[in-house]
Each structure stands twice: as C-alpha cells, then as structure tokens.
N, C-alpha and C positions, 0 to 999 in steps of 0.2 A: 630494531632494524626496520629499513624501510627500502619499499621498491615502487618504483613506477610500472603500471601495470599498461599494456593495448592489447586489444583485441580487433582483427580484421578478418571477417567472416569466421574462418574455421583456423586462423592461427594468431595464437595467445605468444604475447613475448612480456618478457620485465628486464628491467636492469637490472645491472650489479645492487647485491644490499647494500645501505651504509645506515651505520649508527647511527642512530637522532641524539642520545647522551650517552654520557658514557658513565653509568652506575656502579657504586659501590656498596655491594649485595653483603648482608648481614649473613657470616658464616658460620656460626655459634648454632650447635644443634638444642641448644638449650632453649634459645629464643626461638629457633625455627627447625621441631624435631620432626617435619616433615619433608623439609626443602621446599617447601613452598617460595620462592622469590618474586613471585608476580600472577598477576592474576585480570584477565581480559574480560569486561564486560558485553553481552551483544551488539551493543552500540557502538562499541569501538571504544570506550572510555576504559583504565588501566587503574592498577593500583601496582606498588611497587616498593619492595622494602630499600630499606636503606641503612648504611650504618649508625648507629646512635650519635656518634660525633658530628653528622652530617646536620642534626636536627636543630634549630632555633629555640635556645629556649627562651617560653614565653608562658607567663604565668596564668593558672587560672584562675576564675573569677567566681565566684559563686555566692550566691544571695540567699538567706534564708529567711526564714517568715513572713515572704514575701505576699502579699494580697491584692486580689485584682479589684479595682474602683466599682465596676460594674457591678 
C-alpha cells in the first residue's frame, strides 16, 4: 500500500492507501511456520513471498573446478 504524504507546519495529512500490486502470499505453514510475508528494509527496499507457481523457472548454473589465471 501506498500514500501520498504533506506536511504544513503543524498539520500532517495523506491520502487514501492504494495497492502498488496486488500479491499472492504463500499460505502453507510448512513453508512459512511463522507468517512471515514480507519484510521491509531501512532503506525502504522490500522483500516479499510469493506463491511458488508465481516463480519463473530458470535453471542453475554452476561451474566446478574452476581456476582463476591470476
């Protein structure tokens, strides 16, 4: 959710909230036996579960025995 914020001297006003998306939170306590759904960093940057079907699968890569030239 999000609000537009002002401040004039001594009086604070926002707007109505409105969604930025509209998420589909992982409801399985199995996966998430705390309820954790989201979690805000002091910067303002987020993280945010999502349902598994939501995700892109994309493969990983991994290199082994790899040596650096130097």
């Amino acid at each position: 959710m999000a609000v537009q914020v002002s401040a004039d001297g001594s009086v604070f006003q926002t707007t109505a909230p409105k969604a930025l998306f509209a998420p589909r939170f992982a409801e399985s306590p199995a996966a998430n036996p705390f309820n954790l759904q989201y979690d805000v960093a002091a910067d303002g940057r987020f993280l945010i579960n999502v349902a598994l079907d939501d995700l892109a699968s994309t493969p990983i890569i991994s290199t082994l025995n790899w040596k650096n030239r130097n």
